[in-house]
Structures are given as structure tokens and as C-alpha cells.
N, C-alpha and C positions, 0 to 999 in steps of 0.2 A: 475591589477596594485597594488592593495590594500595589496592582499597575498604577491606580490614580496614584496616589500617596506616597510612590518611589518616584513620581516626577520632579525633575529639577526645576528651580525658580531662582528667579535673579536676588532674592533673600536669603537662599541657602548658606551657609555657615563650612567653609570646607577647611583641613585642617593646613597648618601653616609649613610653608614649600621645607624649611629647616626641618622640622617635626616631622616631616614627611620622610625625608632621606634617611634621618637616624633610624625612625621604624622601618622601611623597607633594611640599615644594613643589618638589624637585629631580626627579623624575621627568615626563616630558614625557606629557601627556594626549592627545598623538596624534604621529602619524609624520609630520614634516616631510617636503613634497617640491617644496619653498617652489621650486627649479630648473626644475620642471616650469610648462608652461603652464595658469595657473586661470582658472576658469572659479566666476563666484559663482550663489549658489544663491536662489531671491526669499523675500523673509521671510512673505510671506504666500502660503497655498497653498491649492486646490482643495477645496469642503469635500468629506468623504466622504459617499459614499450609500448608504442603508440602516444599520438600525439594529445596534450589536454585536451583538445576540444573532439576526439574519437575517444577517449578515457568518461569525461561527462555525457557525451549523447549514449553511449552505449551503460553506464552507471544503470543497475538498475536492483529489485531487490530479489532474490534468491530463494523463491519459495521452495525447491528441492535442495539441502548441499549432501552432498557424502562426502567424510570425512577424508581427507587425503595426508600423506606425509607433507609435512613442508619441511627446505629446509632450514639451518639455521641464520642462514646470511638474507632470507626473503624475510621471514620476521624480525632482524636487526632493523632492516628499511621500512617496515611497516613501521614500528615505534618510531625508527627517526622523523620521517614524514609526518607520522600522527603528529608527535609532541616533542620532536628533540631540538636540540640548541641549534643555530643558526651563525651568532655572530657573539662573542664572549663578550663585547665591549672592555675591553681589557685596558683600550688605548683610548677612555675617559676616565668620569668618575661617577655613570652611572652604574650603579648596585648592583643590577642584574643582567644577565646576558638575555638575550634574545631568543625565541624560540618561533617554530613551524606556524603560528598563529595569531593574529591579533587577539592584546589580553590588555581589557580595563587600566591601564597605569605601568603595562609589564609587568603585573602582580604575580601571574602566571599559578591561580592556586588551583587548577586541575592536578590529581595524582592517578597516573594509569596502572591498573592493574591486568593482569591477562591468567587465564589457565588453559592448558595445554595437554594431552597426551600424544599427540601428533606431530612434536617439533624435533626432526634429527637433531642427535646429541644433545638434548635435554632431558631428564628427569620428568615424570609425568608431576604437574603440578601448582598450586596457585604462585605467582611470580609477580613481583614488580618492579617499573623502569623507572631510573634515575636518567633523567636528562645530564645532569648537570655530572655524572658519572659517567657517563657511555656505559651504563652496565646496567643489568637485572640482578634480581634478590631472587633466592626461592624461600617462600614464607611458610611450605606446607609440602612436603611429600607426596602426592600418591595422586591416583585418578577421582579427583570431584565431582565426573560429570553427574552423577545420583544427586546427589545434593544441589549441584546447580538447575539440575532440569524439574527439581520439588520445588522451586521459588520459582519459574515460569511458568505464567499463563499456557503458554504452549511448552510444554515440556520437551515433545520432542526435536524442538532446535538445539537443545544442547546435546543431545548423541548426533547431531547432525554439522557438528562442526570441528575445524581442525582446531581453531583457537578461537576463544571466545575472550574479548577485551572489558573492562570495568572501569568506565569514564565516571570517576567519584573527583570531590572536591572539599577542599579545607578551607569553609567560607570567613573564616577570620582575616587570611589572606588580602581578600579583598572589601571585607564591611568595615574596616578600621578605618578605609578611605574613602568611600562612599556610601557608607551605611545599607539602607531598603539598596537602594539602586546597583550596588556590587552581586547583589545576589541575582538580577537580569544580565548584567556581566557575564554571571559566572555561567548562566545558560546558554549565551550565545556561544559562551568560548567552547562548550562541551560540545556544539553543532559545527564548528570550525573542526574542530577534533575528529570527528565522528566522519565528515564528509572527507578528511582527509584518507584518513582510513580505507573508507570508499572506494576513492579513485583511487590510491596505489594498488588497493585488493583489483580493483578493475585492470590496469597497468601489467597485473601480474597474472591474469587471467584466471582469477580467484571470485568466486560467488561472497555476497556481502549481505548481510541481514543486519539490519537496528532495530533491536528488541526496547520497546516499553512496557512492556507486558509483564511483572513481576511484583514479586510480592516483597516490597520495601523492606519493612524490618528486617525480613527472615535473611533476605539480602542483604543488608548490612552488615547483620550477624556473621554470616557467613566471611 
């Protein structure tokens, strides 16, 4: 009912292109946690290796990982590739800069989060990336993986990884403008994200799991 019912039709009512530009400049293009201690991220990063189309045939999903050190200039390019900026558009007078992914209007209301014990020169910890900073927040001190692998189905993927990523979203972002329909948006763009991810992990010669498997609330919470 959900899918019929966020279908467009040539009666729809959408909001007015003026009205549109004002809320995109008053809406904030990522979650400040400006309180938290940052950590910036280097603007130039590792190149990848292997060609896209040996990076996608060889993609595949990692039913064994053990956890390895990474270090910190391989997870710079993992975030940037996932979700980071692109092209600032600086030299118009559209709102937002551009990023790694096609996003419903540029709205771009994915927020990535990641936890870590395994990342040289970081802090074991939950973390999150500011595109529009080049930098990460650390929002939490210490090793979570206990508490992350209690909200998976399968628990023991979380002692089995170096870093584990949190494609969450701020669906206001996007329902202001297209209401039901923003929120199919919001899940394609989370698949664009997620495949990214993928292939640089593949690029890097890094094993890649996509967990659905979790216990919502308790993950929220978290």
C-alpha cells in the first residue's frame, strides 16, 4: 500500500521552486557534533586498485572476516568514496555541493556513522563523518563491539570486523520535498552508499558484508 500510494501523478501538488531554495538554504547538510573531539580527514587519498569492472565482478559478500589493522588514510577513502563531497558548487547559486552519489534533489539526508577498534591512530570508538568538513567526530570512547554484536541477528559479524559502518538517515531532509516518495529516495540513496563502500573495500582488497539483520530499536539506541 505504501509503494502504490508514494506514486507520482500528474495531479500531484509539489512545492514552489522559490520556497524550495529558501528551505534547502535553511536546512543544515549534515549533523553537527561540532562538541565532539575532531579528527580531519587528508584531501588527497590512496589511489584504488584494479579496474571497476575487476573491482564489481570480483565484489562479493565475506562470510569469514578477521579483523585486521587498517590504516588511517584507507578509511579516509572509504568515507570519501562512500559519501563525501564531489564538487562544492561554489561558482553558482546552488545550496549544496555535490557528493559521491545520486540524492533525490541533492538533499543528500544520509548521515554515516562507523565504529572502529582497529583503525591506526584512532581511538577505539563510535565516530561520525562530516562530508562537508573533511573530518570525523568521535561521539563515544571505548570498544562497543559487545553491544553492537547484542543487536545482530548474527552476532558474530561484529567481532569479525575491522570497521563496521551505520547508513542512518534524517528523513525530514528529504519528505519536505517529496513527501511518501522521499522516503524510497532515501533508500535507494542508502544502496548507492552501501555499494560504494563495496567496491573501494573490494579495490582495497578488504572483505565487505551488508548486514540487515538487527534489532532496530535497540540499534537506534545505540
Amino acid at each position: 500500500m505504501f509503494h502504490e500510494n508514494s506514486k507520482t501523478s500528474p495531479y500531484d501538488s509539489f512545492i514552489a521552486h522559490e520556497e524550495l531554495r529558501v528551505k534547502m538554504g535553511e536546512i543544515l547538510i549534515y549533523q553537527e557534533f561540532l562538541e565532539f573531539p575532531e579528527t580531519r580527514l587528508p584531501e588527497v587519498h590512496p589511489p584504488l586498485t584494479g579496474s571497476l569492472q575487476e573491482c564489481i565482478l570480483a565484489r562479493e559478500t565475506a562470510r569469514e572476516m578477521v579483523p585486521q589493522k587498517i590504516d588511517f588514510d584507507t578509511l579516509a577513502a572509504l568515507l570519501q568514496y562512500a559519501y563525501g563531497e564531489t564538487r562544492s558548487n561554489a561558482d553558482n547559486n546552488f545550496p549544496h555541493p555535490f557528493r559521491t552519489v545520486p540524492s533525490g534533489g541533492a538533499l543528500y539526508p544520509l548521515e554515516i556513522f562507523f565504529h572502529t577498534t582497529m583503525v591506526e591512530g584512532l581511538q577505539p570508538g563510535m565516530y561520525h563523518f562530516s562530508p562537508s568538513r573533511n573530518s570525523i567526530q568521535l561521539l563515544s570512547m571505548g570498544d562497543e563491539t559487545r553491544s553492537i554484536s547484542e543487536n545482530l541477528v548474527q552476532p558474530e559479524l561484529a567481532y569479525g570486523a575491522s570497521v563496521m559502518f551505520f547508513i542512518t538517515a534524517l528523513f525530514d531532509r528529504s519528505i519536505f520535498k517529496y513527501g511518501d516518495r522521499g522516503y524510497r529516495f532515501i533508500c535507494l540513496e542508502a544502496g548507492h552508499c552501501a555499494q560504494n563502500i563495496n567496491l573501494v573495500a573490494q579495490s582495497f582488497d578488504l572483505g565487505s558484508t551488508n548486514i540487515g539483520g538487527y534489532y532496530d530499536r535497540k540499534m537506534d539506541k545505540l
